[in-house]
Backbone and ligand atoms as CSV (ligand in chain L), in Angstrom:
chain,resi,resn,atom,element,x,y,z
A,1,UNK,N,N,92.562,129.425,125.916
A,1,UNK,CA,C,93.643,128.517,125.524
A,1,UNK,C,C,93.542,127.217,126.313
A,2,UNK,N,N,93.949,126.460,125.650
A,2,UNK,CA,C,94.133,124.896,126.305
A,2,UNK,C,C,95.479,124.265,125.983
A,3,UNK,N,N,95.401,123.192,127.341
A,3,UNK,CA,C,96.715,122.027,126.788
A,3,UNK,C,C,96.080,120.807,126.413
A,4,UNK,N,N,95.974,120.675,125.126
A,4,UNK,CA,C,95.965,119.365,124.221
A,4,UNK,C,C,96.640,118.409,124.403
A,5,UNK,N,N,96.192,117.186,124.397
A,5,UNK,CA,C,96.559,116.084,124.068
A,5,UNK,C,C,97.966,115.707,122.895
A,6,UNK,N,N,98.730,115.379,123.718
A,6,UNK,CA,C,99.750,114.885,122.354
A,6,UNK,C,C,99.578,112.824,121.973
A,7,UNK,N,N,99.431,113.136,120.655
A,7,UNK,CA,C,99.461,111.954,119.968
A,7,UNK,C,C,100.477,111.265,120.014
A,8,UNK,N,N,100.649,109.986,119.995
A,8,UNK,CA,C,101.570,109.157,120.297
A,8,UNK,C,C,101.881,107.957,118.820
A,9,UNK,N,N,102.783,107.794,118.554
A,9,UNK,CA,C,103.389,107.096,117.323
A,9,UNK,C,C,102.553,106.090,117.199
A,10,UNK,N,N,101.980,105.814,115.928
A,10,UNK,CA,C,101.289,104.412,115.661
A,10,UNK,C,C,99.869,105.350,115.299
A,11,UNK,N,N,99.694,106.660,115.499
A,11,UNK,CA,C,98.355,107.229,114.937
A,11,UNK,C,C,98.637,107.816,113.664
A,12,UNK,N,N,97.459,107.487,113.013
A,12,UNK,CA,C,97.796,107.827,110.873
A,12,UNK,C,C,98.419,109.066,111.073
A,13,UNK,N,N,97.598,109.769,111.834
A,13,UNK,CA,C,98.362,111.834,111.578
A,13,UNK,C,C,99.499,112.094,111.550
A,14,UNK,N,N,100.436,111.139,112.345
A,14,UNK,CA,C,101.849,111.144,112.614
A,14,UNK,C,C,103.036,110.584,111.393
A,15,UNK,N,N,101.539,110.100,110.565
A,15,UNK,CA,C,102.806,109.100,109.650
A,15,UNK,C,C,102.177,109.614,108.326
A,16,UNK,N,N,101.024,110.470,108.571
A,16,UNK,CA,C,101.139,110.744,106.562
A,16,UNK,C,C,101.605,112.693,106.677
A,17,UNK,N,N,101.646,112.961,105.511
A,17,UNK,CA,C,102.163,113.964,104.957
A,17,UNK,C,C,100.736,115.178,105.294
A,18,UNK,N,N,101.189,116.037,105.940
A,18,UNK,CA,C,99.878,117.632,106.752
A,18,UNK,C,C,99.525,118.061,105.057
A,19,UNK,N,N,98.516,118.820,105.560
A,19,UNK,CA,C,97.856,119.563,104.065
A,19,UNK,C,C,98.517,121.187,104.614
A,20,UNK,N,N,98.484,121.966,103.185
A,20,UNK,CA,C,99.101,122.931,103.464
A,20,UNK,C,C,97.849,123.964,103.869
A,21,UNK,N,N,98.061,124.873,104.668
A,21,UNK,CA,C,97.617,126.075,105.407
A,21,UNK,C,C,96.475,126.829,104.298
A,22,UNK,N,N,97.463,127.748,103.856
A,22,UNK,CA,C,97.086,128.816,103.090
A,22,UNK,C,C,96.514,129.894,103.975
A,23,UNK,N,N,95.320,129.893,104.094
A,23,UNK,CA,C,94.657,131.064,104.615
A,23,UNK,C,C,94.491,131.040,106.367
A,24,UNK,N,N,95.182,131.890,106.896
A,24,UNK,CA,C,94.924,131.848,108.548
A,24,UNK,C,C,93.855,132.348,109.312
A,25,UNK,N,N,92.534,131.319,109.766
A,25,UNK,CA,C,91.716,131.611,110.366
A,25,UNK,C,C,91.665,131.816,111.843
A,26,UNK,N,N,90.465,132.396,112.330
A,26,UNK,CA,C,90.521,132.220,113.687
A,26,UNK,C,C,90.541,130.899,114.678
A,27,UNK,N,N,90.612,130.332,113.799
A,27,UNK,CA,C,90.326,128.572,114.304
A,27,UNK,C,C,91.616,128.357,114.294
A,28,UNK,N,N,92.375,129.073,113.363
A,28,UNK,CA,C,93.712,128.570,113.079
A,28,UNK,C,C,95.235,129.145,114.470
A,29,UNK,N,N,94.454,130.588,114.513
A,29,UNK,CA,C,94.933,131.336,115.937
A,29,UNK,C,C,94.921,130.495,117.011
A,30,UNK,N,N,93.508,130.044,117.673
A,30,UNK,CA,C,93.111,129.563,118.652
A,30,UNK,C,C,94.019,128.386,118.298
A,31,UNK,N,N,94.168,127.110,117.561
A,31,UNK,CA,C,95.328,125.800,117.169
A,31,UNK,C,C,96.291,126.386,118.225
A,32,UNK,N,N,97.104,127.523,116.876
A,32,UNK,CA,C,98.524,127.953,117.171
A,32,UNK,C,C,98.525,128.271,118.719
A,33,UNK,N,N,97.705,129.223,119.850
A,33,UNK,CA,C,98.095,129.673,121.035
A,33,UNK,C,C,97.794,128.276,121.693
A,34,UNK,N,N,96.639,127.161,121.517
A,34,UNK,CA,C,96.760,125.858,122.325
A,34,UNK,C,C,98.305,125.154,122.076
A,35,UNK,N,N,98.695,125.203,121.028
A,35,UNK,CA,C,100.262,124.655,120.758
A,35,UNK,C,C,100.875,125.125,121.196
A,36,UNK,N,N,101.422,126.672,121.834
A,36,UNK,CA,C,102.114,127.098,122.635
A,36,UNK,C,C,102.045,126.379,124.002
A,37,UNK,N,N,100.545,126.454,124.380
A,37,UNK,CA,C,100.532,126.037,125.814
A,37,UNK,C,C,100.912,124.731,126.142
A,38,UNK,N,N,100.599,123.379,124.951
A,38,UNK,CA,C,100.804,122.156,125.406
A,38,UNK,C,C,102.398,121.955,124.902
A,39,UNK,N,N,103.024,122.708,124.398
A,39,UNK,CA,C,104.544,123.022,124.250
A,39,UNK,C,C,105.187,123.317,125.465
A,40,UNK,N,N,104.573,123.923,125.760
A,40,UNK,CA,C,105.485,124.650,127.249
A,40,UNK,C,C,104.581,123.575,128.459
A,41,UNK,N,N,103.715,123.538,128.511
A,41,UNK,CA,C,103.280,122.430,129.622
A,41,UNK,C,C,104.055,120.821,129.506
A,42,UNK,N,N,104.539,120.550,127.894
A,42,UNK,CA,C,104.856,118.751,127.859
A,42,UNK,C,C,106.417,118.716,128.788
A,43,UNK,N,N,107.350,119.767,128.975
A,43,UNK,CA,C,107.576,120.477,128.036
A,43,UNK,C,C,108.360,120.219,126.835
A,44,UNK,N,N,108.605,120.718,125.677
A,44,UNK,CA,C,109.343,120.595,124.847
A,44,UNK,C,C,109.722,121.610,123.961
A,45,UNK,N,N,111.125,121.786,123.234
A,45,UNK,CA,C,111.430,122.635,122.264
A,45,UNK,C,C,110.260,123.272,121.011
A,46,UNK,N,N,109.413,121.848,120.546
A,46,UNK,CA,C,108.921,122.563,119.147
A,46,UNK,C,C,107.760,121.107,119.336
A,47,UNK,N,N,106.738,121.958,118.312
A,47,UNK,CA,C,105.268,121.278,118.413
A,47,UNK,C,C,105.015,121.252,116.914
A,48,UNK,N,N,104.394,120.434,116.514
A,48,UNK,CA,C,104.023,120.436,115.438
A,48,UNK,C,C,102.597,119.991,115.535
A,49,UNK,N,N,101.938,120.532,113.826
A,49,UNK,CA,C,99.784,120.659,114.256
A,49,UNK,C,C,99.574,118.693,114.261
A,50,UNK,N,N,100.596,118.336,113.479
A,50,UNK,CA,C,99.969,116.642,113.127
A,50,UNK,C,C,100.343,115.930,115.094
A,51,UNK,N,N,100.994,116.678,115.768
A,51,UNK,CA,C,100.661,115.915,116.923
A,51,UNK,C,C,99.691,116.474,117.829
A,52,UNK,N,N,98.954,117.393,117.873
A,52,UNK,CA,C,97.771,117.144,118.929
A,52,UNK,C,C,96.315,116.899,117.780
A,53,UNK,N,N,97.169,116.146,116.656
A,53,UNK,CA,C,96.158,115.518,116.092
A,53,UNK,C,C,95.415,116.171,114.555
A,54,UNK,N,N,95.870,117.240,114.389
A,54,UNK,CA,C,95.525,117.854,113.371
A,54,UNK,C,C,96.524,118.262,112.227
A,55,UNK,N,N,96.031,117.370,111.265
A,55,UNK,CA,C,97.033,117.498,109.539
A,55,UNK,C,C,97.297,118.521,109.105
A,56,UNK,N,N,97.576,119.870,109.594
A,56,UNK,CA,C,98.233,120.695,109.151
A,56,UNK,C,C,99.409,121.139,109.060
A,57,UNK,N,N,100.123,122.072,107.591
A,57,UNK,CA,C,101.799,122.613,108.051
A,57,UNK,C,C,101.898,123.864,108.977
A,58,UNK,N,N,101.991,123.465,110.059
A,58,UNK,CA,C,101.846,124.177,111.329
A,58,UNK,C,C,103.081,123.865,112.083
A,59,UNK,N,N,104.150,124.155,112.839
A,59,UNK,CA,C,104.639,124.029,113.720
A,59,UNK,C,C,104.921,125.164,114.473
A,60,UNK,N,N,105.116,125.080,115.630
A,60,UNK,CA,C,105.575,126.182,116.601
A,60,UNK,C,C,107.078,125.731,117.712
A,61,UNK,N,N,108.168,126.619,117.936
A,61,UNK,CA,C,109.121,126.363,118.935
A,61,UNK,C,C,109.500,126.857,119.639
A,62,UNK,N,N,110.807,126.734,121.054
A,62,UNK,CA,C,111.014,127.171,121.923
A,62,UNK,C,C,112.185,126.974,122.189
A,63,UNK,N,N,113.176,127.997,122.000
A,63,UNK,CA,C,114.659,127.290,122.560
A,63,UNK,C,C,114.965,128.156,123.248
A,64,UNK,N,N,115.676,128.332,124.304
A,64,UNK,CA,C,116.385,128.917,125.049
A,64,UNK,C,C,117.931,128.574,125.212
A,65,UNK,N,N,119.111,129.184,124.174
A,65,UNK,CA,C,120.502,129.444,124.357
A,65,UNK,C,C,120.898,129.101,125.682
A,66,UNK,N,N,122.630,128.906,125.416
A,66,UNK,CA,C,123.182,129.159,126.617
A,66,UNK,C,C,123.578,130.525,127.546
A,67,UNK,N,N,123.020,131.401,126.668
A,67,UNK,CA,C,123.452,132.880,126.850
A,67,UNK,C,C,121.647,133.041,127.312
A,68,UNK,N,N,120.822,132.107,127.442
A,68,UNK,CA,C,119.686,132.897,127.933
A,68,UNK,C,C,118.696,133.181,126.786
A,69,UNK,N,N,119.242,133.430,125.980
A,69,UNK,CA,C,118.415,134.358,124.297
A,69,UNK,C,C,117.108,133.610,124.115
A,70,UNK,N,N,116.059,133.870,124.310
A,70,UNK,CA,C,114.986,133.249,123.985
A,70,UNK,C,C,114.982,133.364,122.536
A,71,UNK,N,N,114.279,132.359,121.973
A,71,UNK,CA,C,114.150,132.099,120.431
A,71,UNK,C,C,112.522,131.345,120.496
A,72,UNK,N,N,111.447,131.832,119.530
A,72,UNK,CA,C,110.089,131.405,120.246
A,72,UNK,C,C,109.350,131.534,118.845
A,73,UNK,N,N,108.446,130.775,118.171
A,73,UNK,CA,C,108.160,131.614,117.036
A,73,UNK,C,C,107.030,130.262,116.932
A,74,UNK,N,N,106.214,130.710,115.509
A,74,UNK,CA,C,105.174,129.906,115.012
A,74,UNK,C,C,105.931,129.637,113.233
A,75,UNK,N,N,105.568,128.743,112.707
A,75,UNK,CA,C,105.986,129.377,110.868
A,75,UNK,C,C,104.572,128.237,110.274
A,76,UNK,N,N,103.644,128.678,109.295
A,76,UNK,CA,C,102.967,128.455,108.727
A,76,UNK,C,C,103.545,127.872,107.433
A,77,UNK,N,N,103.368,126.590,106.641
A,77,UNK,CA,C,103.445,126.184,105.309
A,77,UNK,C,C,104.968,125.895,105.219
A,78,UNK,N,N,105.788,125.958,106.106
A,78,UNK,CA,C,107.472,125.976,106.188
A,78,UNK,C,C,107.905,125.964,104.713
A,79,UNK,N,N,109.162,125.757,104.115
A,79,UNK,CA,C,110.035,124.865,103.640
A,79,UNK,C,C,111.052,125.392,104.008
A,80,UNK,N,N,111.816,123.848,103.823
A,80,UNK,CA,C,112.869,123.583,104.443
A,80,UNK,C,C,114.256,123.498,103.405
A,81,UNK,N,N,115.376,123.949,103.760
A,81,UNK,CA,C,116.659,124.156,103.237
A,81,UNK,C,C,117.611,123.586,104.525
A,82,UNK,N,N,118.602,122.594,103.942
A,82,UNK,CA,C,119.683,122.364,104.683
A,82,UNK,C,C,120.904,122.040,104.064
A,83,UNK,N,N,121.662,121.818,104.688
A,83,UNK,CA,C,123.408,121.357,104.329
A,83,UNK,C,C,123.631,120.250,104.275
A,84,UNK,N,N,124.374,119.281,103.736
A,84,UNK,CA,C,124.386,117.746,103.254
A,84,UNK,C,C,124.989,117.655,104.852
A,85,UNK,N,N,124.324,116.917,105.679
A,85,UNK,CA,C,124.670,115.958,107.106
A,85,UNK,C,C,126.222,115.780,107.675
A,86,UNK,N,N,127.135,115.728,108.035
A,86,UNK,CA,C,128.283,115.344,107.898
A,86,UNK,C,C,128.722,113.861,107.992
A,87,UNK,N,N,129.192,112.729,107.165
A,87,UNK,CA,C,129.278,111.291,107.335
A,87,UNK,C,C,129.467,111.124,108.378
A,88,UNK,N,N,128.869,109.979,108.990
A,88,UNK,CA,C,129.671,109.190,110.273
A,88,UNK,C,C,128.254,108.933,111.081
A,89,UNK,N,N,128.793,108.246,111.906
A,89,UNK,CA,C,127.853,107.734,112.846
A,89,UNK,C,C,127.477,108.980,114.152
A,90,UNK,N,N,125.973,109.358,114.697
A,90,UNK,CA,C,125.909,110.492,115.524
A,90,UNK,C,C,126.601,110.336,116.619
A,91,UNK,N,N,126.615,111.333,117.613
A,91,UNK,CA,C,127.432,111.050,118.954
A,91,UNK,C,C,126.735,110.759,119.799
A,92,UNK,N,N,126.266,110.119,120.939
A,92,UNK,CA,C,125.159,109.718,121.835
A,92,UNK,C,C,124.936,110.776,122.892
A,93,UNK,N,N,125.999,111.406,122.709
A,93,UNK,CA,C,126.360,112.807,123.998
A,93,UNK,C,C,125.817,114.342,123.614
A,94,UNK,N,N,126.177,114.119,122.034
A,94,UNK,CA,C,125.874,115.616,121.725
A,94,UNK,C,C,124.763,115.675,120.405
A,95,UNK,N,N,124.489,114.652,120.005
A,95,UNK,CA,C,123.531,114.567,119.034
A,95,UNK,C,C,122.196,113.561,119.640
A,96,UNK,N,N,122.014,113.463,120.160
A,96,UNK,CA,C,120.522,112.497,120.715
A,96,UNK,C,C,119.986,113.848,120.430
A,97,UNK,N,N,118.162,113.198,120.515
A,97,UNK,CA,C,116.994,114.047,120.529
A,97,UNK,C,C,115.627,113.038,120.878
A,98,UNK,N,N,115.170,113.979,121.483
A,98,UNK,CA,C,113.327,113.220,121.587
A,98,UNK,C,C,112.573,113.700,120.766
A,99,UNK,N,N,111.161,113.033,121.370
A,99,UNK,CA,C,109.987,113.781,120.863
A,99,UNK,C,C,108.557,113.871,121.559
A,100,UNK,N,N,107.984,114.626,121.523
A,100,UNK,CA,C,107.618,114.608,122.409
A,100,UNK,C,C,106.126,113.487,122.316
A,101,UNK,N,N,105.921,112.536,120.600
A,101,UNK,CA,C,105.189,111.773,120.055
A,101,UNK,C,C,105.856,110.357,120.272
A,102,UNK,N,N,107.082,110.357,121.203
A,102,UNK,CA,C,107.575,109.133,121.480
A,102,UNK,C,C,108.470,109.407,122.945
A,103,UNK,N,N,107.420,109.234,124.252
A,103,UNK,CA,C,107.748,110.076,124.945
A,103,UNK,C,C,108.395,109.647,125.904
A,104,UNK,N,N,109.925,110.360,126.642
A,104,UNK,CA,C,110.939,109.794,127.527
A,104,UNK,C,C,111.205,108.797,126.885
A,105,UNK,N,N,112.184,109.171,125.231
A,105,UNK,CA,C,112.773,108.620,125.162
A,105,UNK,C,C,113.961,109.421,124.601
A,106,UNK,N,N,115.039,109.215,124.174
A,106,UNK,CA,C,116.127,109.923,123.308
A,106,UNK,C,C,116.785,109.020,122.597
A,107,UNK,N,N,117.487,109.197,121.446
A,107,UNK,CA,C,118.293,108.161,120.082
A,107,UNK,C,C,118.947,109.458,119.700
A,108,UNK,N,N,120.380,109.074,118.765
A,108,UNK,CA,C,121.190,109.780,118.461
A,108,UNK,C,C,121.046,109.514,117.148
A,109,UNK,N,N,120.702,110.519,116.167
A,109,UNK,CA,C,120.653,110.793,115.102
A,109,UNK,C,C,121.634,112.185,114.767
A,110,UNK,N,N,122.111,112.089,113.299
A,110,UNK,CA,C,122.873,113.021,113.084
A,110,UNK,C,C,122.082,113.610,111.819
A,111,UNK,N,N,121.993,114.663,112.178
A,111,UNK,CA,C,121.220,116.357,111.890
A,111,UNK,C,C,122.568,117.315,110.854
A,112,UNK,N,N,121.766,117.885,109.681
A,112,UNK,CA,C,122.496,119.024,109.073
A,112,UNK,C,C,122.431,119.862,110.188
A,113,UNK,N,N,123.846,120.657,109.848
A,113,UNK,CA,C,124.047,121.468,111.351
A,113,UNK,C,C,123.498,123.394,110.667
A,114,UNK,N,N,123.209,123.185,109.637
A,114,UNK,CA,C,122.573,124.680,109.041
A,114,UNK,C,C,121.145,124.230,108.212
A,115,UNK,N,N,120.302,124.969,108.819
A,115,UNK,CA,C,118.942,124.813,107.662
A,115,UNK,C,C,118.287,126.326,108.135
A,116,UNK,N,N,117.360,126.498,106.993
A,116,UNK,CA,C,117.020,127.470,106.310
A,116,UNK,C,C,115.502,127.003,106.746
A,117,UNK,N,N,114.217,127.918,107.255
A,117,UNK,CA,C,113.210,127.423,106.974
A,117,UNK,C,C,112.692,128.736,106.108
A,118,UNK,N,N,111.978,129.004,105.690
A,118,UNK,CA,C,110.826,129.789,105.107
A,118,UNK,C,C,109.055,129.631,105.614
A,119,UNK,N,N,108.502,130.354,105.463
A,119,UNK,CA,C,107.024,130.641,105.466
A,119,UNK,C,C,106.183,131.798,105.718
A,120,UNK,N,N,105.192,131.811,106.980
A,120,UNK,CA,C,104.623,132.711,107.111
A,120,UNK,C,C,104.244,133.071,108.533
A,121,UNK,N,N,103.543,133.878,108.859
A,121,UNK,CA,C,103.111,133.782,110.391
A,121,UNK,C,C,101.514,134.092,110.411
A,122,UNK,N,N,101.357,134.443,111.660
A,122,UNK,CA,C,99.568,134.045,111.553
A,122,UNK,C,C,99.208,135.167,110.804
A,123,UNK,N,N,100.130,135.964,110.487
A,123,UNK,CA,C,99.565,137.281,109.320
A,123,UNK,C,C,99.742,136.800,108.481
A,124,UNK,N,N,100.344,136.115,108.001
A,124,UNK,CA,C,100.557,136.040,106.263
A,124,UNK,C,C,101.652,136.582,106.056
A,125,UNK,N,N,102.515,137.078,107.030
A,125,UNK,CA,C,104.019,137.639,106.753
A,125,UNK,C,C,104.779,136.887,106.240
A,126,UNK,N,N,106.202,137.367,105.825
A,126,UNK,CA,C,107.287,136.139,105.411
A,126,UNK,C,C,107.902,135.844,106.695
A,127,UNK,N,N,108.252,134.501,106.816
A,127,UNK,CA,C,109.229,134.379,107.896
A,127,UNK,C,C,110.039,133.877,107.472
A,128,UNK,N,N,111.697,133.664,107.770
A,128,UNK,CA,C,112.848,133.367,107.571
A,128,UNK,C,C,113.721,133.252,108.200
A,129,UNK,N,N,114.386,131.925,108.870
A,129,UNK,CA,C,114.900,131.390,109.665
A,129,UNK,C,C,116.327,130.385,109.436
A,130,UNK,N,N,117.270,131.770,109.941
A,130,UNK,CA,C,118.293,130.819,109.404
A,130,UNK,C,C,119.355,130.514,110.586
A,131,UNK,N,N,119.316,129.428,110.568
A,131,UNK,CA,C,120.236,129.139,111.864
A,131,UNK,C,C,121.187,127.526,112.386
A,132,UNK,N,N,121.645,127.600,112.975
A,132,UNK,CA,C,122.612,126.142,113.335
A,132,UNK,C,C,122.788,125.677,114.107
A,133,UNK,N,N,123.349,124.186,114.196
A,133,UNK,CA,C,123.260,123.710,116.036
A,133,UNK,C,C,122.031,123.274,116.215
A,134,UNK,N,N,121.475,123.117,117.630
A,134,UNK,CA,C,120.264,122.775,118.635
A,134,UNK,C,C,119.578,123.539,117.580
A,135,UNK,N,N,119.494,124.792,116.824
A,135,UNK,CA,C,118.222,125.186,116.279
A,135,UNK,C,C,117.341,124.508,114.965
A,136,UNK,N,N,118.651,124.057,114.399
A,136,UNK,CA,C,118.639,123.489,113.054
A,136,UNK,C,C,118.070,122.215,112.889
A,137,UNK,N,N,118.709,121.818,114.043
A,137,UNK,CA,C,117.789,119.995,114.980
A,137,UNK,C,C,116.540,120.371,114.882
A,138,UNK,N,N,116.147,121.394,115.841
A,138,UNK,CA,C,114.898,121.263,116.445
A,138,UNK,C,C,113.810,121.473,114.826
A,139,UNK,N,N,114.233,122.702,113.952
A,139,UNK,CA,C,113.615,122.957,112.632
A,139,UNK,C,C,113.789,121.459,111.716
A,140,UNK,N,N,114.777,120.933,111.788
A,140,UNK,CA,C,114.423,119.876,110.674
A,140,UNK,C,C,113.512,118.695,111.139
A,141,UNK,N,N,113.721,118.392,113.026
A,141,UNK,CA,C,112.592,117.886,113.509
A,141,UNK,C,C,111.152,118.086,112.911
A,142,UNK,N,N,110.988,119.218,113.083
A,142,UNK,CA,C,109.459,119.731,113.494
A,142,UNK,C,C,108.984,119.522,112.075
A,143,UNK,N,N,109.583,119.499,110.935
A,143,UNK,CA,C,109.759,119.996,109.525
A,143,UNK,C,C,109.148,118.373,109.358
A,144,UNK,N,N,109.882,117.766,109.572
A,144,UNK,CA,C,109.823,116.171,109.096
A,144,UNK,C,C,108.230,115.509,109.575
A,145,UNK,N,N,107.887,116.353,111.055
A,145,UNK,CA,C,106.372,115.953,111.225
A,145,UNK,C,C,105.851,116.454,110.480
A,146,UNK,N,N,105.612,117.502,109.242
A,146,UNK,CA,C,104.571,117.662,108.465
A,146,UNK,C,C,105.149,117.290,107.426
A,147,UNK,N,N,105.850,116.078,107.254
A,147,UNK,CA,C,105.990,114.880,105.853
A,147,UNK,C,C,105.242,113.581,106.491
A,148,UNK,N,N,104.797,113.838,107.410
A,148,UNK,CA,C,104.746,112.314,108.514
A,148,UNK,C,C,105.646,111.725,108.699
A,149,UNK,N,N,106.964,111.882,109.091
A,149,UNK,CA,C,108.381,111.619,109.485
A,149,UNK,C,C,108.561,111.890,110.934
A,150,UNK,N,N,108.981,110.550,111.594
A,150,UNK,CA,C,109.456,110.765,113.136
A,150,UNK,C,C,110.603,110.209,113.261
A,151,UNK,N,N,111.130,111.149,114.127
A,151,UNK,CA,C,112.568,111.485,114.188
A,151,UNK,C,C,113.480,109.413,114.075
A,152,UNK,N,N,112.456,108.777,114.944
A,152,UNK,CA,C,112.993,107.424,115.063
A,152,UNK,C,C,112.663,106.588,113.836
A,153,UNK,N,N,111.915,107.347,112.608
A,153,UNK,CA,C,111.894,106.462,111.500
A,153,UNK,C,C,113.767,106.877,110.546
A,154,UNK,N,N,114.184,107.548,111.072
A,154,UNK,CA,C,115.317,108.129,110.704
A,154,UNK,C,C,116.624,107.458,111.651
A,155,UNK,N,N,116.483,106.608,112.864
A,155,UNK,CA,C,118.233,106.770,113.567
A,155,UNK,C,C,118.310,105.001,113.271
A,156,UNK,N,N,119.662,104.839,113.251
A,156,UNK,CA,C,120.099,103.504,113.125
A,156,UNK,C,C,119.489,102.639,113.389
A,157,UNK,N,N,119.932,101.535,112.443
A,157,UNK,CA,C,119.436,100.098,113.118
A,157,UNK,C,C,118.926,99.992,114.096
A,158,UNK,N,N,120.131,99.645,115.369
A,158,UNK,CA,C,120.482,99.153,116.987
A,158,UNK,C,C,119.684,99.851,117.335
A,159,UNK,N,N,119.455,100.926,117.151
A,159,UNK,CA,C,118.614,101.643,117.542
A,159,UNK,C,C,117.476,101.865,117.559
A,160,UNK,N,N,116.600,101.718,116.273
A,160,UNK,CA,C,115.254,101.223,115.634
A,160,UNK,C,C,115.004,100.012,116.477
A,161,UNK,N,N,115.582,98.982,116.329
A,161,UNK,CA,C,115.363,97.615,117.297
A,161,UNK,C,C,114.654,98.018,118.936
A,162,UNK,N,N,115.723,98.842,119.285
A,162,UNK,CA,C,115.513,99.345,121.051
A,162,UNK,C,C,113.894,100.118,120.928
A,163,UNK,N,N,113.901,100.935,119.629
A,163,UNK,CA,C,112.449,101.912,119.960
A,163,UNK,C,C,111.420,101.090,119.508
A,164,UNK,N,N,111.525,100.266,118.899
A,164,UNK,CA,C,110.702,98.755,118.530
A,164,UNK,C,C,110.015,98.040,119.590
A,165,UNK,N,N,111.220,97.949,120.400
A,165,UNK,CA,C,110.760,96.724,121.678
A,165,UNK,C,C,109.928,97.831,122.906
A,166,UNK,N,N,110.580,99.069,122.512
A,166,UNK,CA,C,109.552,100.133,123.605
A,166,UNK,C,C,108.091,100.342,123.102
A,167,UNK,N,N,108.012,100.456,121.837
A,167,UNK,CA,C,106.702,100.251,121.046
A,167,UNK,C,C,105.590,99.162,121.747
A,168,UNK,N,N,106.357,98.406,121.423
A,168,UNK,CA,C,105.622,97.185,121.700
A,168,UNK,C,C,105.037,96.946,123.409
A,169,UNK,N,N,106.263,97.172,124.122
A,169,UNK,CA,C,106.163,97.214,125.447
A,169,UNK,C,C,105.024,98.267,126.244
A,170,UNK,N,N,105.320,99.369,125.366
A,170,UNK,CA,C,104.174,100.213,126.031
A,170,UNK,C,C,102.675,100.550,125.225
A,171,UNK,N,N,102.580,99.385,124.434
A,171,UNK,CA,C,101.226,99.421,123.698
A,171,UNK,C,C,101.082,100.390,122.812
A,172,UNK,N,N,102.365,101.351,122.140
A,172,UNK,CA,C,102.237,102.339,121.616
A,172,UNK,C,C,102.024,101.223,119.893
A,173,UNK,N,N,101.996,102.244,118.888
A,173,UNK,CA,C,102.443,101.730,117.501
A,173,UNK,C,C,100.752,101.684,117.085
A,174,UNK,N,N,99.611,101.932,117.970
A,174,UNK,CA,C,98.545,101.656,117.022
A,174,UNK,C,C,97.349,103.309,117.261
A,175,UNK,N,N,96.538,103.132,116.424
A,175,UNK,CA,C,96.002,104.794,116.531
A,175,UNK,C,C,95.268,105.000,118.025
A,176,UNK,N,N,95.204,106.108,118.074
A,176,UNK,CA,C,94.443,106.835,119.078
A,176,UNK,C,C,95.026,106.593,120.658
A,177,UNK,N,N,96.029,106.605,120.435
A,177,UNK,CA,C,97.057,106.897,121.660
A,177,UNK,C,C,97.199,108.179,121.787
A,178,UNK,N,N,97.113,108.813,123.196
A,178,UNK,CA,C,98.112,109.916,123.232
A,178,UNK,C,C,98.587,109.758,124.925
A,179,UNK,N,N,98.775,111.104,125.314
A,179,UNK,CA,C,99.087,111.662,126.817
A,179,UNK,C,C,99.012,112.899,127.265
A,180,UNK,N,N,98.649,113.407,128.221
A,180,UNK,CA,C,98.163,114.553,128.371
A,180,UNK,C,C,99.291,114.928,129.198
A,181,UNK,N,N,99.795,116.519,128.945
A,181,UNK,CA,C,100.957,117.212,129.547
A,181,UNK,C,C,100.650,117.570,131.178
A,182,UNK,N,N,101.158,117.101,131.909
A,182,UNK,CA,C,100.681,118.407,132.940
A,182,UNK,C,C,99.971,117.098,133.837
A,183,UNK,N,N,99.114,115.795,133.229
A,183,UNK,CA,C,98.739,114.638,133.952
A,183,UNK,C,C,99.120,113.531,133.677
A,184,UNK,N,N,99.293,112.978,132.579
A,184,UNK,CA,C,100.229,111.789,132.765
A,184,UNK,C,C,101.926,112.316,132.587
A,185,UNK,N,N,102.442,110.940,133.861
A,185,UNK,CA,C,103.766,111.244,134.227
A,185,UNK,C,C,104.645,110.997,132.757
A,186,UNK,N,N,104.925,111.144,131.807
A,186,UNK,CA,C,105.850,111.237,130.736
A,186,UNK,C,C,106.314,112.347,130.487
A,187,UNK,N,N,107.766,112.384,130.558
A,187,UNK,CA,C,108.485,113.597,130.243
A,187,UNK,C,C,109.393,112.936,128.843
A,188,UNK,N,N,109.346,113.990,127.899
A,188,UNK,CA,C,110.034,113.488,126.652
A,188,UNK,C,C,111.626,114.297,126.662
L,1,ZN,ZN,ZN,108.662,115.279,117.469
């Protein structure tokens, strides 16, 4: 196993749409357990395959409750089901989120608070994931990287402006950027 490189916003992989799976190889194993490791080394909740660079519907996550409950899983080919958003503007306190493809930073976006994923696991099993809150965030996150969707092509204006001028500032926005977990100092 290894910790991979995470890609950084402004590389094509991040912004077009993953090809779907289908058949799970051993190449595909070895992906999934390096995504665990550079998950838990960046660290962050949930990984998806289009950020250490590879176009697949792949994601993997990690949450840990307030009760402790580990929640940990892989899902192959997803789709996604959610609840219409609730109107209004997000809260900066209880709705922000990062990523770990735009890194040490956070924006408040407002998230359906129930989604549904579907797929498979490295067997070919069904998986089915239904849940709310921090979980539902983190799934419609991870979901949106294999449309090529980042979380900051989604939060307000004022806000777009601020991740704009960080773009720019830190040379991000063009391909073949990344950062390595574990050696460069960025925490997302
Ligand atoms: Zn992300």
């Amino acid at each position: 196993m290894a910790v991979l490189p995470i890609v950084i916003l402004g590389d094509p992989v991040l912004h077009s749409p993953a090809a779907r799976v289908g058949v799970v190889t051993d190449e595909i194993r070895t992906l999934v357990a390096d995504m665990y490791e550079t998950m838990d080394a960046a660290p962050g909740v949930g990984l998806a395959a289009p950020q250490v660079g590879v176009p697949l519907r792949i994601f993997v996550y990690s949450y840990e409750d307030d009760d402790g409950a580990p929640w940990r899983g892989v899902v192959v080919d997803p789709e996604l089901w959610i609840t219409p958003p609730e109107p209004g503007h997000p809260d900066p306190d209880d709705e922000s989120e990062g990523c770990l493809s735009f890194p040490g930073e956070r924006f408040p976006l407002r998230r359906a608070d129930r989604a549904i994923v579907t797929g498979t696991d490295l067997d070919g099993a069904p998986v089915r994931l239904e849940v709310d809150g921090w979980r539902a965030r983190i799934l419609q996150h991870e979901f949106d990287h294999l449309d090529g969707i980042l979380y900051v092509d989604r939060i307000d204006d004022a806000d777009a402006k601020t991740a704009a001028k960080i773009v720019r500032k830190s040379g991000w926005g063009v391909p073949g950027r990344s950062w390595m977990p574990g050696v460069d100092d960025l925490d997302a």
